[in-house]
C-alpha positions in Angstrom: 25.6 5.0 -42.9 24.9 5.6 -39.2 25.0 9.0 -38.1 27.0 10.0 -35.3 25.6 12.1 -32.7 27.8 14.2 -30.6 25.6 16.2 -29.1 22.1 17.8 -29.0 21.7 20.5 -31.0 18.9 22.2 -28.9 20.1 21.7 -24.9 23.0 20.7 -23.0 23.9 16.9 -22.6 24.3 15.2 -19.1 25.0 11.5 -18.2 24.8 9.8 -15.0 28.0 9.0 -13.8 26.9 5.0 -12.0 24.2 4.9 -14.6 27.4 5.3 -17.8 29.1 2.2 -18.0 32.2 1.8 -19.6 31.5 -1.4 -20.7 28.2 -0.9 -21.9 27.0 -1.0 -25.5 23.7 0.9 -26.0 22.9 4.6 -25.1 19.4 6.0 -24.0 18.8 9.3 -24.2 15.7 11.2 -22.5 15.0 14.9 -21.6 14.6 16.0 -17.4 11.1 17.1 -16.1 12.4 20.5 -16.6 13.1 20.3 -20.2 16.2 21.8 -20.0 18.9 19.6 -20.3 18.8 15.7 -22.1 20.4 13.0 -19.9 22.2 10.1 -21.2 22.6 6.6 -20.0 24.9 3.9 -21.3 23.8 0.1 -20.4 23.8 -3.1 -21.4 21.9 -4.0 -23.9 20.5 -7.2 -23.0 19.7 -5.6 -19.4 16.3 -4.3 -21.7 16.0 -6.3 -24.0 16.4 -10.0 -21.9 13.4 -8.3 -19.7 11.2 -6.3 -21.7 9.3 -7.6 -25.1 9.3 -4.1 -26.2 12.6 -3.1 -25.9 13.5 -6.6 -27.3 11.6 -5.9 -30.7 12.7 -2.5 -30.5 16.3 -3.4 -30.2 16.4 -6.3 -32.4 16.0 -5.0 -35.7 19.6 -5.6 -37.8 22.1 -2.9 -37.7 21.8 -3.2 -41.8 18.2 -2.1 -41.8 17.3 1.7 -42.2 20.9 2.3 -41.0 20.1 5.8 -42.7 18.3 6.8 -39.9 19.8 5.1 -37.0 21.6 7.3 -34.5 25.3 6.6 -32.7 26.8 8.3 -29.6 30.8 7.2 -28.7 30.4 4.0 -30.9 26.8 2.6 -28.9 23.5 2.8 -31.0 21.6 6.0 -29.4 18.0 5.5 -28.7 15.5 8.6 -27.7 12.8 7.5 -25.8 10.2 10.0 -25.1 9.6 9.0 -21.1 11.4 11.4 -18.7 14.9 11.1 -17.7 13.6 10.5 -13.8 11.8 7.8 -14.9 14.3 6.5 -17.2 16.9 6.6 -14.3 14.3 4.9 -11.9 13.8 2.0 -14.0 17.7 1.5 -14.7 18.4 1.5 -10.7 15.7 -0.6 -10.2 17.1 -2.8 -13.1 21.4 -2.1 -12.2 21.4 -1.0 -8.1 17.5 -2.7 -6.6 18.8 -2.8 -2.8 17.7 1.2 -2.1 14.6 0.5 -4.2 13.7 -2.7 -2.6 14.8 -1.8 1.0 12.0 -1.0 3.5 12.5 2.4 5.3 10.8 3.5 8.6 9.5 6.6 6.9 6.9 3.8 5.5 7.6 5.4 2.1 7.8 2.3 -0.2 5.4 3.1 -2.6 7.0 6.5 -3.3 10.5 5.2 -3.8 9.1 2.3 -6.2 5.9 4.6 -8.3 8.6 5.5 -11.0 10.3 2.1 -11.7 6.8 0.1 -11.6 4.8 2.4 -13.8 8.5 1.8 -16.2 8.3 -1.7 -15.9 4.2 -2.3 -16.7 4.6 0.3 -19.8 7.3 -2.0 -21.5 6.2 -4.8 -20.7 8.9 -6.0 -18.1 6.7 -8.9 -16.4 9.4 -10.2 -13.9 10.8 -7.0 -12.5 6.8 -5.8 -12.2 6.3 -8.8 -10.3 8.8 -8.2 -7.7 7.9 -4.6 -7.5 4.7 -5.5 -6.6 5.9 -8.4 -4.0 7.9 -5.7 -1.9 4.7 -3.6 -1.8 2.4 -6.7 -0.8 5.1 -7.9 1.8 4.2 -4.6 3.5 0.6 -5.2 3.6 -1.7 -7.1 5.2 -3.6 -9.2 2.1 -5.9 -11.3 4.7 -8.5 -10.3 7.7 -6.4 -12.3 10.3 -3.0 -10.7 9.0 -4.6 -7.0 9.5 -6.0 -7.8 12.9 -2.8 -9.4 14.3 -1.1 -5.8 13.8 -4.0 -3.9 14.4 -3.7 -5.6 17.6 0.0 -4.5 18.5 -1.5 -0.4 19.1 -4.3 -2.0 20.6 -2.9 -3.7 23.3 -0.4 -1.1 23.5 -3.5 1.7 23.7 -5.9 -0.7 26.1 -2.1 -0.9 28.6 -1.4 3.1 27.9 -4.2 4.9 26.9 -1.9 5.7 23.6 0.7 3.9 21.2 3.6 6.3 20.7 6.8 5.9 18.6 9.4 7.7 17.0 10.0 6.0 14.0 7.2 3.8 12.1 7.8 0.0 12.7 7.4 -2.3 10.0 5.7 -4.9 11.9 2.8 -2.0 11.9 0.5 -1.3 8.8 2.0 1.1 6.6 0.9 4.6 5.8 -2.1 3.8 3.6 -2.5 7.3 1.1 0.5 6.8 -1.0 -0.4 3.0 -1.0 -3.7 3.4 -2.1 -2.7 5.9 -5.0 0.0 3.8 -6.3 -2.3 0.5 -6.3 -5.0 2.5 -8.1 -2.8 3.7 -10.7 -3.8 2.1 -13.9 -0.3 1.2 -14.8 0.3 -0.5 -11.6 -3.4 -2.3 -10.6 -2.4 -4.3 -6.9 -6.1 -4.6 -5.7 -4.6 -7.0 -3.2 -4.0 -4.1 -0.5 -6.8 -2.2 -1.4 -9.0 -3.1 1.5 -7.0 -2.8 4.6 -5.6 0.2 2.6 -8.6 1.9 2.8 -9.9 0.6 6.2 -6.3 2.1 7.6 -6.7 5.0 6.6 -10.6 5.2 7.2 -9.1 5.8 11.0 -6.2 8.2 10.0 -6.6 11.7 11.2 -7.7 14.2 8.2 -5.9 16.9 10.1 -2.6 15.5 9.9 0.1 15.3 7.1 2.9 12.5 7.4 5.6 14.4 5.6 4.9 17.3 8.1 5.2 14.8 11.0 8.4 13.0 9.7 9.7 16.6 9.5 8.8 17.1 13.1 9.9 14.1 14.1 13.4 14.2 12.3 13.8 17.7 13.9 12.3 17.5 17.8 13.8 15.1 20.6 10.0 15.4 21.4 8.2 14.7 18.9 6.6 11.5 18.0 3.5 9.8 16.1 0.8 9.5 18.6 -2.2 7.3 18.4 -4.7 7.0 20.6 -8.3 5.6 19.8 -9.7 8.5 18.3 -7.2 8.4 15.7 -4.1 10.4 15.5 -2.5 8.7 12.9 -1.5 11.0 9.8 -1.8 10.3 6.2 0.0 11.5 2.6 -3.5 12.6 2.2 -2.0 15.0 -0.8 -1.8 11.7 -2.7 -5.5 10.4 -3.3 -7.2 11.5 -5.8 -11.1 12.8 -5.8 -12.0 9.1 -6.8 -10.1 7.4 -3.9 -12.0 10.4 -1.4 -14.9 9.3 -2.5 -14.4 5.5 -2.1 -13.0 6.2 1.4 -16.5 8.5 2.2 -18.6 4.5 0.8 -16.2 2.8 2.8 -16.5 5.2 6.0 -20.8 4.6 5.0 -20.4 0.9 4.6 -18.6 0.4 8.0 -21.4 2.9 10.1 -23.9 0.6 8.4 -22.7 -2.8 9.5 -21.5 -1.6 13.0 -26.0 -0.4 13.5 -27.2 -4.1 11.7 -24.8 -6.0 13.3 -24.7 -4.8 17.1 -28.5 -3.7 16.6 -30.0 -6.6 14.6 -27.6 -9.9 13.8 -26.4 -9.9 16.7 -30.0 -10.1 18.8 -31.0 -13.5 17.8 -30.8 -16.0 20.6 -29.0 -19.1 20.0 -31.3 -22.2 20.7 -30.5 -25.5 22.9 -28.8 -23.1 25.7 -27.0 -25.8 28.5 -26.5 -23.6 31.1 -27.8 -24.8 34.5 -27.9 -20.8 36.2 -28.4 -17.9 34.4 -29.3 -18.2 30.5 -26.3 -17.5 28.2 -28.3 -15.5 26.1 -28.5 -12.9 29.1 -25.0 -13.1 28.9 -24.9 -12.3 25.9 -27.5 -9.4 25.9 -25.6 -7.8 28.6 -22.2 -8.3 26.9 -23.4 -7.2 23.6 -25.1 -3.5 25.7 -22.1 -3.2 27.2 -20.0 -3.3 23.6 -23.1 -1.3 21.6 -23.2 1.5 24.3 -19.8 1.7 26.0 -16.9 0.8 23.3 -13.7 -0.2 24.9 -11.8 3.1 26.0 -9.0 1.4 23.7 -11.1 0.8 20.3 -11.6 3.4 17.5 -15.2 4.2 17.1 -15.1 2.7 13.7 -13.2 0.2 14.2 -15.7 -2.7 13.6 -13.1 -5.4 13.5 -11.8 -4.0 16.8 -15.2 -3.8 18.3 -15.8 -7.3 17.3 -12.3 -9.0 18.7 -13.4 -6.9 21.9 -16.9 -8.4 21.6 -15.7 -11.6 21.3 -12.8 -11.2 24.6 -15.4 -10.7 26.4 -17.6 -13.4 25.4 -14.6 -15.3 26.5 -14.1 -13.9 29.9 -17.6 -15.0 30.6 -19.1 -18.2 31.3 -21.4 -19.5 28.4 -22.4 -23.2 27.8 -20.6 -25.3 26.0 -23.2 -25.3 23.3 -24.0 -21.7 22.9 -20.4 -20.0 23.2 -18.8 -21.9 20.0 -21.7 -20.7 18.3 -21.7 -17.4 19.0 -18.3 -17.1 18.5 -19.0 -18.3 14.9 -21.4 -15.5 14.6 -18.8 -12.8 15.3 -16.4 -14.8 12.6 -19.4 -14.4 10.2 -20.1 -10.8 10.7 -16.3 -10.5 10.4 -15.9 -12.4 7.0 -18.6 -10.6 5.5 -17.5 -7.0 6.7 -14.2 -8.1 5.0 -16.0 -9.2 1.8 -17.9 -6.0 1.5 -14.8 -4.1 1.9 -13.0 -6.1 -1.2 -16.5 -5.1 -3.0 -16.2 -1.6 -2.6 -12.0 -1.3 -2.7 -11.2 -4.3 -5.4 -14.7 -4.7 -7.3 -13.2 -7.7 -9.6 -12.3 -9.4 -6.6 -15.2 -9.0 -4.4 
């Protein structure tokens, strides 16, 4: 015979009021963070068990089998599971009430709101709920070179017009905050190596100094106050979030992009393109003196490691100039080069398996 449980016998009992459902026909029971207090939730059965192979197998074994030790609260089989009640609770909303969860916020805090109900829904096994966990987190980012310099550009232009980009909320045509990203997409439960490497090159021109909770505080509390980025920086991070392995992959990627910005402007960038048309002045004098003027005297407007940003600069001003019609296309293709294989050594260092 089932035994009925009315209460626990070691701590008080607590349901959710939107997360107990009148109609619903199995009971989950988990313990708060705090250990002091187990919280109950009635739900549908089939919400688990149509979406998870876990909770299917776990829920599908007949009522007449070990009956001894199977557990009842009001009438509803009672299951314990050993997960805490937050994350219990974050995986039903996600499951019963997605809109908060899936809505994007301009505190750019996505990956906070959704680190409870993914990690949930990759330990049992939920595929299609993981999937669009992931999508809302991937919509926010940037997955391609072109798609991270089109916004990049946005405070550039804004920064070249200005001298800063200033705003007081985060816009989500902008890049998000990358900390709190980069530690949910490392998390072993989650894995989205897809944002990895704009991530990490976001935040790679962050300022260290600067917390974003503190400046949403400020924000939300000062007429005055406002993120300010100029092109030293100035952009704060959830730097609290990264762990000593994501500090020292930023410190490889902060070596890697010093690196190509010296071969690149120094070396690659020195060889003279043969079968110049020009009539007047050779375009690889152009060139030269375009290239000194980007190596020794980086656009007021340009972060000094910006090396995408350097090179869309390098390559405006190639424009504005007069070249060939032979030698610019090619020297153009040069900058695209150096640009796809910056990119691919980023995904090598961010996203091994994929670079």
């Amino acid at each position: 015979m089932a035994r009925d449980v009315a209460e626990s016998p070691t701590m008080p009992v607590a349901t959710v009021f939107d997360l107990w459902l009148q109609d619903g026909n199995l009971v989950l029971s988990a313990v708060n963070a705090a250990k002091t207090s187990t919280i109950l939730f009635r739900i549908h059965m089939s919400s688990l068990a149509g979406r998870s192979e876990v909770f299917d197998s776990m829920l599908g074994i007949p009522q007449g089998e070990n009956s001894e030790q199977m557990e009842v609260y009001e009438g509803s089989p009672l299951v314990r599971l050993m997960d805490s009640a937050e994350d219990v609770e974050a995986l039903l909303r996600a499951i019963y009430d997605p809109y908060p969860v899936f809505q994007r916020l301009n505190r750019s805090d996505t990956p906070l709101r959704i680190r409870q109900a993914l990690i949930m829904a990759s330990k049992y096994l939920m595929d299609g709920l993981r999937e669009r966990l992931i999508s809302i987190i991937e919509q926010e980012w940037p997955l391609r070179l072109r798609d991270m310099e089109r916004r990049d550009a946005i405070i550039d232009d804004d920064i070249a017009k200005f001298g800063v980009y200033s705003t007081i909320e985060w816009p989500d045509y902008l890049i998000p905050e990358p900390a709190a990203a980069i530690a949910l997409a490392e998390h072993p439960e989650c894995h989205i190596p897809s944002i990895l490497p704009a991530a990490y090159y976001n935040l790679l021109r962050c300022e260290p100094t600067k917390s974003w909770e503190a400046a949403l505080k400020k924000i939300c509390s000062s007429d005055d106050a406002r993120f300010i980025i100029t092109r030293d920086g100035g952009k704060p991070a959830r730097w609290e979030c990264l762990s000593a392995t994501s500090f020292f992959k930023l410190l490889r990627v902060q070596s890697f992009v010093e690196n190509a910005l010296r071969k690149h402007f120094s070396y690659t960038f020195l060889e003279e393109i043969q079968g110049c048309r020009s009539r007047s002045r050779s375009c690889y004098t152009t060139w030269i003196r375009i290239l000194d003027r980007s190596r020794y005297r980086v656009s007021f407007h340009i972060h000094r490691l910006d090396i995408f940003g350097q090179l869309r600069d390098l390559d405006r001003r190639m424009t504005k100039a007069y070249m060939c019609y032979n030698c610019h296309p090619k020297y153009s293709d040069r900058i695209a080069m150096v640009k796809t294989g910056v990119w691919e050594g980023l995904e090598g260092i961010c996203c091994p398996r994929l670079g």
